[in-house]
C-alpha positions in Angstrom: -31.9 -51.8 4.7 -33.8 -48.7 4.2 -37.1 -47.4 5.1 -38.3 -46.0 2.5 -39.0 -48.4 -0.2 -40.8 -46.6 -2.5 -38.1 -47.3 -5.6 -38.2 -50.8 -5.3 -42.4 -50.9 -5.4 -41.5 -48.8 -8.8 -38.8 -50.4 -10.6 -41.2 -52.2 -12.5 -43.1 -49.3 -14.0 -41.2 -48.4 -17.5 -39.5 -45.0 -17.8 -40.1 -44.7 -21.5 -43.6 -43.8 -23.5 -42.9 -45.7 -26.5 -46.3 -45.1 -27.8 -45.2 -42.6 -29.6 -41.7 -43.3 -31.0 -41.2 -44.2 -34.8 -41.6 -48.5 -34.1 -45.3 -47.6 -32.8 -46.7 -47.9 -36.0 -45.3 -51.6 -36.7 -46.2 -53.0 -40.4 -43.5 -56.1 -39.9 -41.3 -58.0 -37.6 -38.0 -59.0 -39.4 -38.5 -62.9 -38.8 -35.5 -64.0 -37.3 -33.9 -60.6 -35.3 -37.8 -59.8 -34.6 -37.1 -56.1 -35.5 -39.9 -53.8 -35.7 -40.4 -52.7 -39.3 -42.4 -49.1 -39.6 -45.1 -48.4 -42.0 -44.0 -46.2 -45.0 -45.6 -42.9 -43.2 -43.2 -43.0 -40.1 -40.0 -43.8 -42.5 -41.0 -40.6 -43.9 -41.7 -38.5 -41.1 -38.3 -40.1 -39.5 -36.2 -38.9 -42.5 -37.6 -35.8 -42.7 -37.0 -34.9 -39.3 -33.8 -36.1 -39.8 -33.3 -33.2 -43.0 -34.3 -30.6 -40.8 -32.6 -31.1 -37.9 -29.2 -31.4 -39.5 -26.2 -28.9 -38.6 
C-alpha cells in the first residue's frame, strides 16, 4: 500500500456545504420518501433564479 494516507483519514469529511443550498431552510419532510420540503421564501428565490438565468 501507500505511504501517504492522508485521503483515506479524509474520506469521511463531506465535499459539499449544504448549508446553503435551497433544502437548508426545511418547513416539511414528505412522510414516506422523507423529501425536504422548502419554506415558501426559498421556492421563490429558486424560481426566480431560475427566470433569470434562462437562455
Amino acid at each position: 500500500m501507500a505511504k501517504n494516507r492522508t485521503k483515506e483519514k479524509h474520506m469521511a469529511r463531506p465535499v459539499e456545504e449544504h448549508n446553503t443550498a435551497a433544502w437548508a431552510n426545511i418547513e416539511e419532510l414528505q412522510p414516506v420518501s422523507r423529501v425536504p420540503i422548502p419554506n415558501e421564501t426559498q421556492v421563490k428565490n429558486a424560481k426566480e433564479w431560475v427566470d433569470t438565468n434562462q437562455k
